[in-house]
N, C-alpha and C positions, 0 to 999 in steps of 0.2 A: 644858079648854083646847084649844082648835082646834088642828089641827097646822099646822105651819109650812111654807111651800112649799117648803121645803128638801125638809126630812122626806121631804113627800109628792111630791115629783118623783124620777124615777129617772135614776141617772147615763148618760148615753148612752155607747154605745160611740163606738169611736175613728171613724169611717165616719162615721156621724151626728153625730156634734160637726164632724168639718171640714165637711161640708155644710151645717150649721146657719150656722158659722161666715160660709164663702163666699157664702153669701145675704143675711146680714146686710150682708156687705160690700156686695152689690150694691145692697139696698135704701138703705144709707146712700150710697153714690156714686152713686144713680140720684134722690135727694131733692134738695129744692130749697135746704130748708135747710142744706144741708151741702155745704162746703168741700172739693175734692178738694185733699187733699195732697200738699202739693211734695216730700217724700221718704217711703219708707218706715218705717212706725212698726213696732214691736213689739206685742205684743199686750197688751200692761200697759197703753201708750199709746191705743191704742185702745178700749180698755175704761173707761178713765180718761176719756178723750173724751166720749164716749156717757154713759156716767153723770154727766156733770158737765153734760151739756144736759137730765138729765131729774128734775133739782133739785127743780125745781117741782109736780112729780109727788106724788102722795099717799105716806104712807111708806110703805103695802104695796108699794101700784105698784112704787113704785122699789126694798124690799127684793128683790120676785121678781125684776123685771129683773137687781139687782144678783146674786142668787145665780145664776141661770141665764148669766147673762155670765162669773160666776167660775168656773164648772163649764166651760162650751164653752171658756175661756182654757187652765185648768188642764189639761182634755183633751187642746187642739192643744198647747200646751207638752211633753207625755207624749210625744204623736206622733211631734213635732219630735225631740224629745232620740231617742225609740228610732230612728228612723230615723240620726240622728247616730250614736248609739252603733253600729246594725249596720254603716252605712258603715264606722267606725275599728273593726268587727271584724274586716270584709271586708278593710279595707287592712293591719292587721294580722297578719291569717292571709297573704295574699300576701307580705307581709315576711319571718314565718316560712319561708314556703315555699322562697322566693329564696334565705333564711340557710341552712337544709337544704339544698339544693341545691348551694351553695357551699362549705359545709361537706363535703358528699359530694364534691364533684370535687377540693377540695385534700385531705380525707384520702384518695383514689384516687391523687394524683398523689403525694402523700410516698409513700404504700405501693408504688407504681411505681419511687420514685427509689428507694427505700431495697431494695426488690430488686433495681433495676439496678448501685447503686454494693454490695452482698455479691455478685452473679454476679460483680463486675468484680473484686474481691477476691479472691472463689477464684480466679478464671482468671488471676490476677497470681500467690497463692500456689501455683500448677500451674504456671505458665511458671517460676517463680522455681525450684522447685523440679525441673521439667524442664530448666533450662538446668543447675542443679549437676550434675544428674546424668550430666547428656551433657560437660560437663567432666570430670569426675570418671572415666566411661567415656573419652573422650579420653584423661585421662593416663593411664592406668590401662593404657592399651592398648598403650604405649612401654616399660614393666615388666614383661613376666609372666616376666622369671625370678626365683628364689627371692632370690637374690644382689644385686638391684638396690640401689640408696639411693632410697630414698622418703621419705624425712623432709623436710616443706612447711611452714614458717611463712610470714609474711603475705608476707615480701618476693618469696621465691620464687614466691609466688602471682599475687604481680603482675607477676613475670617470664614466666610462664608464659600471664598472659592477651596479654602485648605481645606474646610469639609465635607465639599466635594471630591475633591481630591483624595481625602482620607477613605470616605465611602467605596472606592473604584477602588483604591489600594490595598485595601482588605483582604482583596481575593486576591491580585497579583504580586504583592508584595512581601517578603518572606514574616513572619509572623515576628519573631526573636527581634528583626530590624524593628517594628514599631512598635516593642515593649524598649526594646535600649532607648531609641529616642523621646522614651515617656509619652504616646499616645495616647493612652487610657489616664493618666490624668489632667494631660492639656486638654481633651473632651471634656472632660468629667467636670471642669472647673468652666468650658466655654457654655455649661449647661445654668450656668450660676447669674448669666448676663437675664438685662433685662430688654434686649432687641428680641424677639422671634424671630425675627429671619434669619438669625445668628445662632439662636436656640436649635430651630427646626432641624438646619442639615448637621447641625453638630449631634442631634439625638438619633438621627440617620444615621453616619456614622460611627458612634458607641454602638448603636442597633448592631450594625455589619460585622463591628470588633469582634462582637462579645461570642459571635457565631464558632469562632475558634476557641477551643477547651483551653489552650494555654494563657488566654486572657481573661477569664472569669473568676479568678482571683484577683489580678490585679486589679481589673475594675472594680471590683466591691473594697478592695484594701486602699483605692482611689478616690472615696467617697462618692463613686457613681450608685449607690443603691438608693440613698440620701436626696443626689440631687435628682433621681427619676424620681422617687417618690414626690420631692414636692411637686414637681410636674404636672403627674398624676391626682395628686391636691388640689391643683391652683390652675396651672392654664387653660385659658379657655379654647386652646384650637385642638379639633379633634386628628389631627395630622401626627401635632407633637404629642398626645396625648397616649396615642399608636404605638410610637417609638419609643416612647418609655417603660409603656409595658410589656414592648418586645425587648429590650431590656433586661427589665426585669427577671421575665421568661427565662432567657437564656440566662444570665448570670445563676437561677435557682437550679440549673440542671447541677451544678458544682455540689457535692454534699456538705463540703464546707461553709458555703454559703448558706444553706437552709437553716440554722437560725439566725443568723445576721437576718433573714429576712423577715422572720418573725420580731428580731427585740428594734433592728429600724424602724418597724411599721408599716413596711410593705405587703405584709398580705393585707391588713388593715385596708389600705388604701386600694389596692386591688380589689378586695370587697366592697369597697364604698363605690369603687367604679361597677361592678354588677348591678349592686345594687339601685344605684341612679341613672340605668337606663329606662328608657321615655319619647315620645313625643317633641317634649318640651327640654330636654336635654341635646344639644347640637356638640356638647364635649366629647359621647362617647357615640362611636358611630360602629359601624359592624367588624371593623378592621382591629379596632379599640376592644372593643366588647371580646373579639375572640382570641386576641393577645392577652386580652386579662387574665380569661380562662385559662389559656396558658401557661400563666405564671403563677395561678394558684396550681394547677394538676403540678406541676414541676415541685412546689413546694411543698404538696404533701405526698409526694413521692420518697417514698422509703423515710420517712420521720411521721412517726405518730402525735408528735406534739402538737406538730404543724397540723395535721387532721383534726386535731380536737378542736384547735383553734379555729379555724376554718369552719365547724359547723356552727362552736360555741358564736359565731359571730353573725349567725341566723342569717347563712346565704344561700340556703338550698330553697326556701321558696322562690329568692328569685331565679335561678335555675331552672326549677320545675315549670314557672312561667316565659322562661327564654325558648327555654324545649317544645314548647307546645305551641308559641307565637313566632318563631323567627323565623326563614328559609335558608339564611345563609349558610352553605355547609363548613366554613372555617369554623362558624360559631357554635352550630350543632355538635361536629367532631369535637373542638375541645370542652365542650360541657360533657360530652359523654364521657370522655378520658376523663375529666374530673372524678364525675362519680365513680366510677371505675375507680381511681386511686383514693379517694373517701373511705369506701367502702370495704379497701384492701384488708386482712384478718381484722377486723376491727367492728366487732360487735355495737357496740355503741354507737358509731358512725352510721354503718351499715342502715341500723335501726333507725336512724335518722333520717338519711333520705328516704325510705320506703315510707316514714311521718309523712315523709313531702309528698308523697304521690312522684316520685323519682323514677319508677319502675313504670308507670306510664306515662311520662313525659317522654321516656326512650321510645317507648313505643311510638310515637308522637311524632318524635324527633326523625327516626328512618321513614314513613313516610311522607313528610315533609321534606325531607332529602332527597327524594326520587327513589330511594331501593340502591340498586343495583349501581345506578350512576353515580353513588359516591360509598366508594366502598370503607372509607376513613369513618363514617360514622356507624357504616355495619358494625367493624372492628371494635371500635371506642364503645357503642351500646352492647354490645354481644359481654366483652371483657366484664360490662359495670353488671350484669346480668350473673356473670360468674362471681363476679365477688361478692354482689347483694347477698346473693343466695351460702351464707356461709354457718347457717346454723338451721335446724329444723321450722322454725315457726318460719322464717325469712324465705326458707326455699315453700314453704306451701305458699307464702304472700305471691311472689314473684313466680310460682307456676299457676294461680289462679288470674295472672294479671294478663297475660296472652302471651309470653315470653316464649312461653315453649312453642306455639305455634309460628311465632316469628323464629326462633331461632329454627325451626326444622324447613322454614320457607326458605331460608337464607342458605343452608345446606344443600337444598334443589333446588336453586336458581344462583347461587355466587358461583362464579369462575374465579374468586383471588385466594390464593391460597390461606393468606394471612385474615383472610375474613373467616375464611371454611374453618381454620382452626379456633380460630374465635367460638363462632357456634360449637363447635362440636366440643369444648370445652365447659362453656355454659351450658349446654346440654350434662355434660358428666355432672357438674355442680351441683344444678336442681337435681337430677338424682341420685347423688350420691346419700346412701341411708336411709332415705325416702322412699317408702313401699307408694305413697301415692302419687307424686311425681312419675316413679317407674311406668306406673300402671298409665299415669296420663301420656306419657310421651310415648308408651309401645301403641294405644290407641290412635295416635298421630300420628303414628308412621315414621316414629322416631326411626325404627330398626334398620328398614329401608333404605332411608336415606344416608343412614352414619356406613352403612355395609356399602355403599355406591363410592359414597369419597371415598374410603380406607381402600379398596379393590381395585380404584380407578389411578387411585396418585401411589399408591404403597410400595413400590418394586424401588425406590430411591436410585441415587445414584450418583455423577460426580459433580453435576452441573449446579449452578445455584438454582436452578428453576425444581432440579429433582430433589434438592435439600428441603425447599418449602415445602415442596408436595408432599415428602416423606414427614414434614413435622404434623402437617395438615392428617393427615393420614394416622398417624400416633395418637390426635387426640383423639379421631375417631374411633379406634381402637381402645382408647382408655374408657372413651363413652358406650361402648357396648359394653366393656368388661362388666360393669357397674349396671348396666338397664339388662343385660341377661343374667343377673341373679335374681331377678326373677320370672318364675317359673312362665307366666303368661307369657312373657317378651321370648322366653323360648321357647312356647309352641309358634310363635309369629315366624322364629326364624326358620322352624323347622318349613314352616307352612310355605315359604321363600326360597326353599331346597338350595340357599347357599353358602352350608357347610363346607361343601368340598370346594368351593372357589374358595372362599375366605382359608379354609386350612393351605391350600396352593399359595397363594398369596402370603402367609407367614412363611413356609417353607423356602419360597424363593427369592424372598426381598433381602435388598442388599443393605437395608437400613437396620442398625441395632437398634434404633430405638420402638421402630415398625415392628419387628421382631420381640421384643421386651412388651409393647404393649400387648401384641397381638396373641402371645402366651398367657395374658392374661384372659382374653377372650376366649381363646382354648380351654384355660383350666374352669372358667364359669359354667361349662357346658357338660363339664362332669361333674356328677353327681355325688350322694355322700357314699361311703363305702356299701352300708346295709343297702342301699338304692340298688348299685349294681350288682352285690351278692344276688338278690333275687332276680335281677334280671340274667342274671348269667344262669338262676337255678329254673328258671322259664325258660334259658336254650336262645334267649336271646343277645345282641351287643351292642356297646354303645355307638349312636351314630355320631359320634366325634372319633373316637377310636377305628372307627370303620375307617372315615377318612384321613386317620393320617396324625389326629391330635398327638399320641404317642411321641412320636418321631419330632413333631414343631417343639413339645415342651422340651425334648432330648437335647435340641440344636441349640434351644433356648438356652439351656443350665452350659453348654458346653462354650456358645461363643459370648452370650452377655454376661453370664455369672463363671465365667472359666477363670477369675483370678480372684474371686471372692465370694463368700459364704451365697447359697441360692435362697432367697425365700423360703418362708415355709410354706407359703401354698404350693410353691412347684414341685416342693417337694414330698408334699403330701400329696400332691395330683398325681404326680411319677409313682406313687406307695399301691393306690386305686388301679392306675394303669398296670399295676403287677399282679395284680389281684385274679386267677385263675378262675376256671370253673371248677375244679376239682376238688380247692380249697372250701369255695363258697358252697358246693353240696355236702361236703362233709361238716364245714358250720353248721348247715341247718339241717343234719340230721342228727348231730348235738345238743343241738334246743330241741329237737322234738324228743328226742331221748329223756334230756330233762328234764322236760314240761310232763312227758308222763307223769317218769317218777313223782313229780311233785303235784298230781292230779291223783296217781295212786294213792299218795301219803295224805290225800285233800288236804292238802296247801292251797291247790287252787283249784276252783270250781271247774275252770276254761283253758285250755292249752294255747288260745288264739295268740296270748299275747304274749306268750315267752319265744312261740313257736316262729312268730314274726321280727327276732330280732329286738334287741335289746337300747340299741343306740337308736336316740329321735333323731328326726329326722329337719333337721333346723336348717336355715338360710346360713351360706358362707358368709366367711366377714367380708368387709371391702379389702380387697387387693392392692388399696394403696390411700394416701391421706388425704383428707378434704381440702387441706390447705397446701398441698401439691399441686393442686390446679388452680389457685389465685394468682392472678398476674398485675405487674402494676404497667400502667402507662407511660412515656416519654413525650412531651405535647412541642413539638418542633415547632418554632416562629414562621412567619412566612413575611421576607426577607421585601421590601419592595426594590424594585426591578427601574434599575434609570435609563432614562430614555438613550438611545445609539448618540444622539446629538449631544449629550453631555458628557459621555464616555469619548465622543472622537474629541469634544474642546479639550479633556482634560488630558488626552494624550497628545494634543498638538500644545499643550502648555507644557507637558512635560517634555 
């Protein structure tokens, strides 16, 4: 049996079946007998086509035809499909690709979130747990005596965050908002509990309040004086003990308040706290100790009652013994401001601490303080130095005590203005009226050093640093005025040749008060009238007038005294400055004319002494009053400072 053309033909590859294919096509669409197609066939159709026009055909013929047609179909069909299938491999594997991909950057971005929001976690359980502990340290730190009550349930707890709260709000929250809400006597009454930890920041707190002048009424109208005072009484933690008499402090700066704090019994108790410092006292500690002081300087600040009270209550030895034992310079500066306000016109007082040896305790007290590095206790001792000294016997005490030579150390070596005037002021003090005082500080080098400052700071001007200088400068000028009436202190000046800078210096300062004192230094340096008759009848002139003195007292009467009556020294100084030679030789050839006569007619034995002028020749008076230059003090709290971690909890609560 023949084989069949199937059989014996071999299957082509893929390459050669579409080629076979594509030619057929071209032979059939390039024949005459065949129909181009108005749409695309498949290849079934086309095959179906073609074999059904070759019918006629013998049955070989048309079997071969028919198998080789079905073989080139069945091929391209393979073709077709494989290339179908690897496209929807290719677009499949790209799908995957994309899903992977996508899949990779949201499992990146959970694993992202999901370490972001645990770091945020811990760093919540760290704050959370660093703010307990910084509260915890906070109270903790109002307790450390053994004795305290510490026992906190929830409410206490939450009394104790509002007074935190309260303490931080003080400063940033409008003042009027926490008098309307009654602040000052929800404190004032939280001070009444028997928890300290409740106590403590509540005394914090009213501490903070009372810093503002508009609440220092109400506090005391609140029964906060009352319940500081028992405080100050009774509890044993020197924390809260602090805070009530920073308190205190503050509430006495109000003038209304200063006898409320006498008939309360708060200086009382403030005294009792001086006085029961010690070793074996853990109640009052140096923060305690110098807030006390405080509150007493406050209260006897401009009330005399309160000053008598205050020495009647025999606290100046303990004083005298803080001054000389303590280092802390809160506690030094407000003892000296004490004394200082003690001491203020008030004889009896005065005379009291100098009883105590007061006047060398100051001395004590500045180096013990370092000098220079705290110039809060220059100030405070220098002031108590000016007021001690407020009568004759008190300024010889206080200038045999070493004052003067402190105060004129303090003059060459302080750079603060408010210190410089300090001394130069206690300088005026001690010697105002006091020929020995005078004579002791020109010996020391008072002249020197008061002519440096007044020369150095004295031109004033508009800035606040040149306002200080110029006050600093004024007293120094009030302190020559006073130590160049006498005669010795003014050969020192002459001996220092400078007149002519000091007369420059009143002439061109822009300060009236510069100018006010500094005429009075001018006018001390002219003489009495009979003084300069002879010297003009010698053919000599004065060396103030030389430089210029004339013209400063002229500027003086015109721009400080231009709207009201001048002095009478200035104006008796301006009478001398007019005083000719002309006049003055024809005076004294008038006495001598008389003195004959009266030597003729023996009246008198001796012409020397008619002939020399008639007027003695006496010291001027002071230029101004002794208790013009007493100052009192202001003794400011010192405020404690809360930690950043309590200030950011109490602002992430609010």
């Amino acid at each position: 049996m023949p084989p069949s053309p199937t059989s014996q033909s071999s299957n082509p590859t893929h390459d050669e079946a579409k080629a076979i294919l594509l030619a057929n096509r071209s032979a059939m669409s390039s024949a005459k007998n065949f129909v181009q197609p108005t749409k695309k066939l498949t290849i079934a159709e086309e095959v179906g086509k073609k074999l059904k026009r070759m019918e006629d055909k013998p049955f070989s013929d048309f079997l071969d035809i028919a198998t080789r047609e079905f073989d080139l179909a069945v091929s391209l069909q393979v073709s077709e499909l494989r290339e179908t299938f690897d496209d929807a491999l290719d677009e499949l594997r790209t799908n995957c690709d994309s899903v992977e991909k996508n899949l990779t950057h949201l499992l990146t971005w959970k694993q992202a979130t999901c370490n972001k929001r645990v770091a945020q976690a811990l760093q919540q359980r760290d704050q959370e747990r660093k703010e307990k502990l910084s509260l915890a340290k906070w109270m903790k730190e109002f307790t450390p005596s053994k004795y305290a009550h510490t026992q906190t349930d929830e409410v206490d707890f939450a009394f104790i965050r509002f007074a935190l709260n309260m303490a931080i709000a003080c400063d940033v929250c409008p003042v009027q908002k926490q008098l309307d809400a009654g602040a000052p006597a929800f404190l004032a009454s939280m001070l009444t509990v028997k928890n300290d930890c409740v106590v403590g920041p509540a005394s914090m707190a009213l501490a903070h309040l009372s810093l503002h002048v508009e609440c220092k009424a109400p506090i005391a109208a609140a029964g906060g004086i009352v319940a500081c005072v028992n405080l100050v009484n009774d509890n044993p933690n020197a924390p809260i003990v602090s805070q009530a008499c920073k308190t205190l402090a503050s509430v006495a700066m109000w003038p209304a308040n200063k006898p409320l704090m006498a008939g309360k019994g708060a200086i009382k108790a403030l005294v009792r706290a001086v006085q029961s410092v010690g070793p074996d006292n853990e109640r009052i500690d140096d923060d305690a100790l110098g807030s006390a002081f405080c509150g007493l300087c406050n209260c006897a600040e401009g009330n005399d009652a309160n000053r008598n009270l205050i020495v009647e209550l025999d606290v100046m030895k303990s004083v005298e013994y803080i001054c000389e034992n303590w280092t802390d310079p809160y506690v030094l500066a407000s003892a000296a401001k004490l004394i200082c306000n003690l001491a203020f016109s008030n004889v009896y007082t005065a005379m009291s601490c100098l009883s105590s040896h007061c006047d060398e305790a100051l001395n004590a007290s500045i180096k013990k303080g370092g000098g220079d590095k705290n110039p809060d206790i220059q100030e405070g001792a220098m002031m108590a130095f000016c007021n001690l000294s407020n009568n004759e016997s008190n300024q010889t005490h206080v200038g045999a005590s070493g004052a003067i030579k402190l105060a004129i150390t303090t003059l060459e070596s302080s750079d603060d203005p408010k210190v410089l005037r300090a001394a130069a002021l206690a300088c005026a003090s001690m010697g105002h009226n006091s020929f020995v005082n005078k004579t002791r500080m020109g010996d020391q080098g008072a002249i020197k050093a008061l002519l440096e400052v007044a020369i150095g700071r004295g031109m004033g001007g508009d800035h606040e640093e040149d306002f200080l200088d110029a006050k600093a400068a004024e007293a120094c000028c009030l302190a020559l005025a006073t130590l160049l009436l006498n005669q010795l202190n003014q050969q020192i000046l002459a001996e220092l040749h400078a007149v002519e800078v000091f007369v420059q210096l009143v002439e061109e300062t822009e300060s009236m008060e510069v100018l006010a004192a500094g005429a009075m230094v001018v006018a001390a340096l002219v003489p009495q009238p009979d003084a300069k008759k002879r010297l003009l009848c010698e053919g000599r002139m004065l060396p103030i007038e030389a430089a210029g003195g004339a013209e400063v007292l002229t500027r003086a009467k015109q721009w400080v005294y231009g709207r009201k009556t001048p002095p009478d020294w200035l104006l008796n100084t301006l009478e001398i400055f007019q005083i000719t030679e002309e006049e003055a030789i024809k005076e004294q050839r008038d006495r001598e004319t008389e003195a004959d006569r009266l030597v003729s007619e023996d009246l008198f034995l001796d012409n020397r002494v008619v002939s020399s002028g008639t007027t003695a020749n006496q010291f001027q008076d002071e230029f101004f009053t002794h208790v013009s230059l007493f100052r009192e003090a202001v003794a400011e709290i010192r405020p404690v400072e809360l930690d950043d971690d309590l200030v950011e909890m109490a602002d992430k609560l609010f």
